[in-house]
N, C-alpha and C positions, 0 to 999 in steps of 0.2 A: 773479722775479715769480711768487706764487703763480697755482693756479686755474687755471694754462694750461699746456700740454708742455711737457716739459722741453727744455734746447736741444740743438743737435746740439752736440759740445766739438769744441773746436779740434782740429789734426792728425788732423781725418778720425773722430773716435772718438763714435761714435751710441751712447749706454745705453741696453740694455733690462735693468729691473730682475727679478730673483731671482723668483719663487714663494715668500712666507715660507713655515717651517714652524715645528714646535713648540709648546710648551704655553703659555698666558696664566699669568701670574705675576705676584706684588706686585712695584712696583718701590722698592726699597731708595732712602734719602736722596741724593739726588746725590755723586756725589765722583768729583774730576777728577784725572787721573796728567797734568804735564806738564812735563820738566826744561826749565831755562833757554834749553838751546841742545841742541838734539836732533840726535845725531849722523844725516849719511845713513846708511840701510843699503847693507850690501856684497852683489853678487851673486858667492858663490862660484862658482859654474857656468854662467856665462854662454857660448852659443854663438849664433851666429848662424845657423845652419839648423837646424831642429830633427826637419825633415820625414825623417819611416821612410816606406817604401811606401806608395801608397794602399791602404783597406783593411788594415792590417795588425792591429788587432785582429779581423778575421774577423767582426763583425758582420752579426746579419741582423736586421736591425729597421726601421720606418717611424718617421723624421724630422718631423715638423709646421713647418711652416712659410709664411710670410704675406709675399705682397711684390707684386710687379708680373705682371702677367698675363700676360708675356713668360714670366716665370719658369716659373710653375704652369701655364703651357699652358689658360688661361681664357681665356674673350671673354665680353665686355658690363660687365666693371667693369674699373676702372685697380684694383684691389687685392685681392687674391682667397689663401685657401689652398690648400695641398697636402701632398703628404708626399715626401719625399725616399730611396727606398727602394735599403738598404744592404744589402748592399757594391757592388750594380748602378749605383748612381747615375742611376737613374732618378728622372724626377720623376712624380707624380700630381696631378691636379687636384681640389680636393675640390668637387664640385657644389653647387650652392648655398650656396659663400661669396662674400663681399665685404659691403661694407657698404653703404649711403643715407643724405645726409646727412639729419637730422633739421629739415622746415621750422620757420623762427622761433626755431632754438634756436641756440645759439653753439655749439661743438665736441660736439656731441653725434652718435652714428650709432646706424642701427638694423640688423638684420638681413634678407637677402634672406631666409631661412630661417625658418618657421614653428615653434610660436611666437615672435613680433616679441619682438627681444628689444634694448637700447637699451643706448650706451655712450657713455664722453665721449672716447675716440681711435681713430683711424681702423686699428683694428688689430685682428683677430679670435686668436682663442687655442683652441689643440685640449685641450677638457676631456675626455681619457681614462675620468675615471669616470663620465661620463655618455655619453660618447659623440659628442658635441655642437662644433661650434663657436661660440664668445660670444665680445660685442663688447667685451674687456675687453684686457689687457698681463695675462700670466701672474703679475705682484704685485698685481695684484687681484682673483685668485681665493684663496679661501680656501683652509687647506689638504685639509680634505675633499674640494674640489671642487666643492660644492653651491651654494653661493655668491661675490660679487661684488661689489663696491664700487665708484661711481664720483660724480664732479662735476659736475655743473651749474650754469654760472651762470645768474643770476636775471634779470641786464638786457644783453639782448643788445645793446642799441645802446651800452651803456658794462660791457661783458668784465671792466673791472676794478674795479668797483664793487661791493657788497654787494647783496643775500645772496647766499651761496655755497650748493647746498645736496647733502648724502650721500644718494645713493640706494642700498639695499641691492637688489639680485635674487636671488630664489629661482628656477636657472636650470630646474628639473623643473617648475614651476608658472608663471613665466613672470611671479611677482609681483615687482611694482617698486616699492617703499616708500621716501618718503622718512625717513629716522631723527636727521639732522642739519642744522644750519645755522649760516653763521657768515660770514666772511669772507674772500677768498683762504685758501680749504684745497685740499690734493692730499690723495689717499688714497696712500699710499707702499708698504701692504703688510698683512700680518697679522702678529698673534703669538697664536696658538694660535686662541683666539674672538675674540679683540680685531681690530679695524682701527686700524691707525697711520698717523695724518695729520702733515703738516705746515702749518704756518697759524698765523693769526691766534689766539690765545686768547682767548674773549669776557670772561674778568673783568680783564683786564691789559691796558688802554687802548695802542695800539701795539708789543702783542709779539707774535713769531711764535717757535715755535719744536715740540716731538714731540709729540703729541698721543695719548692710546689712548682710543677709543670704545667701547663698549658695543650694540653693535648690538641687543640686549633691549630696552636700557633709555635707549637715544638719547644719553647721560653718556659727557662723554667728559671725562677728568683730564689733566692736564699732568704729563707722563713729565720732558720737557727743556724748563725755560724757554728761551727765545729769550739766544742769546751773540754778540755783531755779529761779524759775518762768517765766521762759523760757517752751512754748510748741510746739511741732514743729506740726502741724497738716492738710498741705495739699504739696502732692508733683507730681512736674509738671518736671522728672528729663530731665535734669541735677539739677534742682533746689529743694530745700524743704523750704516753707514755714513755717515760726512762730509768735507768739505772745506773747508780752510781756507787763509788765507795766515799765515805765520809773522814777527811782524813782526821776527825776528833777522835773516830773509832780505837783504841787503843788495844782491842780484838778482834781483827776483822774474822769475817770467815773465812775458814782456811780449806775453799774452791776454788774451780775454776773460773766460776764465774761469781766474783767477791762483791757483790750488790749488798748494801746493808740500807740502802734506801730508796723511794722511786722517788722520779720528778715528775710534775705534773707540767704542760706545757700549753695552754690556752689560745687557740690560735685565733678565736676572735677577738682577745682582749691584748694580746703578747706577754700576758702574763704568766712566770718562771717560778714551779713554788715546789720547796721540798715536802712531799705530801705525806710518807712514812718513813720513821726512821728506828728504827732495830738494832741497835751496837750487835757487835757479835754473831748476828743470823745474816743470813741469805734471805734477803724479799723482790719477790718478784711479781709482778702483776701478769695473770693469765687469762683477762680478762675485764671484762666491764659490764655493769649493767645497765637495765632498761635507761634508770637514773643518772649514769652516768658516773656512778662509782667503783673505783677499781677494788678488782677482787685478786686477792693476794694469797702465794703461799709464803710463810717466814719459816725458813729452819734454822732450826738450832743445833745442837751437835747430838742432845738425845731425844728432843719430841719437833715435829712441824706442826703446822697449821694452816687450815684456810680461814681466812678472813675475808669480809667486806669492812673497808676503810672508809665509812662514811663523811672523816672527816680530818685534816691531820693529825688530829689526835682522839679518835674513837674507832672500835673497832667492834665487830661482831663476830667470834668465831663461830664457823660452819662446822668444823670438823677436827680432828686432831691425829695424828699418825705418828709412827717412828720419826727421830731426827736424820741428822746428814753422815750421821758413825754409825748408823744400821744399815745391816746388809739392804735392805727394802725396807726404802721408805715412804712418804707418803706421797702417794703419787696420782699427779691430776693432769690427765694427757689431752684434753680438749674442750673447751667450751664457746657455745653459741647464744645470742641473744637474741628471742624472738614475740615475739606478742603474750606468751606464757610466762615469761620468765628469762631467766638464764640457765639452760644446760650445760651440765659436769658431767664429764666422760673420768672414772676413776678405774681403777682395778678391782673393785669391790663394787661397781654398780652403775648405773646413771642415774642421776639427780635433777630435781629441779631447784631452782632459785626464784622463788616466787617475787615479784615486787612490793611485798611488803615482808620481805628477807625471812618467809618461812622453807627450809631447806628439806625435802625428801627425797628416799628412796622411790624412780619411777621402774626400776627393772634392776633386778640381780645379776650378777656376774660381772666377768673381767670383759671390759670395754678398751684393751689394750691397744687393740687392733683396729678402733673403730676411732675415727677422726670425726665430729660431728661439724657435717660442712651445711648448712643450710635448716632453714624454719621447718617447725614439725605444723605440717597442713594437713 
């Protein structure tokens, strides 16, 4: 269902989507890569612990991060940020975050913090180049930094109803412009100037499908028509991420959300390519890194996995946990990509993902609560 958060996925696994980056570009004629029956990929190096010391890349940097006020050491909001400072593992409280919810409005919040600044999830994100926290998920800031995209719906008393509408923020000025409107849309991310939504297309009576906006000029084109049961839901541009069910599957998994392979979506080339495929499991991409390779959980009914998928058919496991028939299972509730690597928020620690995919423990404990929105500086 568009217009509203994403869900939490089955086996414990919460997305938080990427920071697009990169330049806006033409996108080339559609064209789709997909064989008849797509072999799974093999994980050459699969272990099951993958934890080095803590600390062991030596890091000294502050972590951003947004969660429960247990966490961040706040009083007077249930949701607040801080920073997580490495290799100490201490935490910081950052003063004057958490969010208000916005009266009269459906999921919208505002800022404790002057200039009032207004967002559609209950999540604040530490913008480095301004300095700032906004009430935005780090794929809805642009990649400069300067700006921010988010949704509102128009009839609070029916959420899923028409109009939907884009507000762009200019977070140094504090202006809130709307630029768009239309019907169940989400904003998913950037690619270079452009915002990429998903939603409803207003000239194609009942289609949803990738959207790019024009925030100059309020125009937004249709990138990917709408393909049933196809969802595109995290973008790392150049790249957009999706999820699908394979009808070869002759077991799919038996969730709610039945992905048994992602698509890979190439917006500067237009090129449509099944990049993992998993009979029987749940695969979901949580993620991307430095390189540009999605990182995956796959469940299965009694062990998951994380993986990076370097290739559609190679894999590297990080880690291995309970499957999708355990009470708790293996669960990865946020990750961020920044000049170090890629960070993993797990229940058992935070990690790093180094660029040449060696994976450690950087800090002990349940990171449940902690959302990592922003570069550890």
């Amino acid at each position: 269902m568009r217009g509203s958060p994403r869900p939490a996925w089955s086996a414990g696994v919460i997305i938080t989507v990427l920071a697009a980056s990169g330049c806006a570009s033409a996108v080339p004629p559609h064209h789709r890569i997909i064989s008849p029956s797509p072999s799974p990929k093999v994980s050459p190096t699969p272990f099951t612990s993958p934890i080095a010391s803590p600390g062991a890349n030596a890091l000294s940097c502050r972590l951003p991060v947004y969660g429960s006020s247990v966490l961040v050491g706040s009083s007077g909001a249930e949701q607040a940020g801080g920073f997580v400072d490495l290799p100490s593992g201490s935490v910081t409280a950052a003063p004057g975050t958490g969010l208000s919810p916005v009266s009269g409005q459906f999921n919208e919040w505002q800022t404790q913090s002057v200039p009032t600044l207004s967002g559609d999830t209950d999540e604040e994100s530490y913008d480095a180049a301004l300095d700032r926290w906004v009430p935005a998920a780090p794929a809805e800031i642009s990649p400069a930094g300067t700006q921010y995209a988010y949704v509102v719906v128009g009839n609070i008393s029916d959420p899923q109803s028409t109009p939907v509408y884009v507000h762009l923020v200019t977070i140094a000025s504090a202006s809130d412009q709307v630029i768009y409107s239309s019907s169940q849309t989400e904003v998913l991310g950037w690619d270079g100037g452009e915002i990429l939504l998903v939603g409803h297309v207003p000239t194609a009576a009942n289609s949803e499908g990738l959207l790019s906006l024009n925030p100059a000029t309020g125009l937004a084109t249709t990138v990917q028509p709408a393909q049933s049961g196809l969802e595109w839901y995290l973008a790392a541009a150049p790249v957009v991420w999706g999820g699908e069910q394979n009808p070869a599957d002759v077991s799919p998994p038996q969730v709610e959300v039945p992905w048994d392979e992602t698509v890979r979506y190439d917006l500067s080339t237009g090129e449509e390519q099944v990049w993992s495929y998993h009979p029987g499991d749940q695969v979901t991409v949580v993620g991307t890194t430095a390189a540009g390779d999605p990182i995956e959980t796959v469940a299965g009914p009694s062990q998951a996995s994380l993986e990076v998928a370097t290739s559609p058919d190679t894999a590297t496991t990080l880690m291995t946990g309970p499957g999708l028939t355990s009470a708790k299972g293996l669960t990865i509730y946020s990750t961020f990509t920044d000049s170090h690597g890629t960070w993993v928020g797990t229940d058992q620690g935070l990690y790093l993902l180094s660029p040449s995919l060696q994976f450690s423990e950087e800090q002990a404990g349940n990171f449940a609560n902690a959302t990592i929105v922003g570069a550890c500086s």
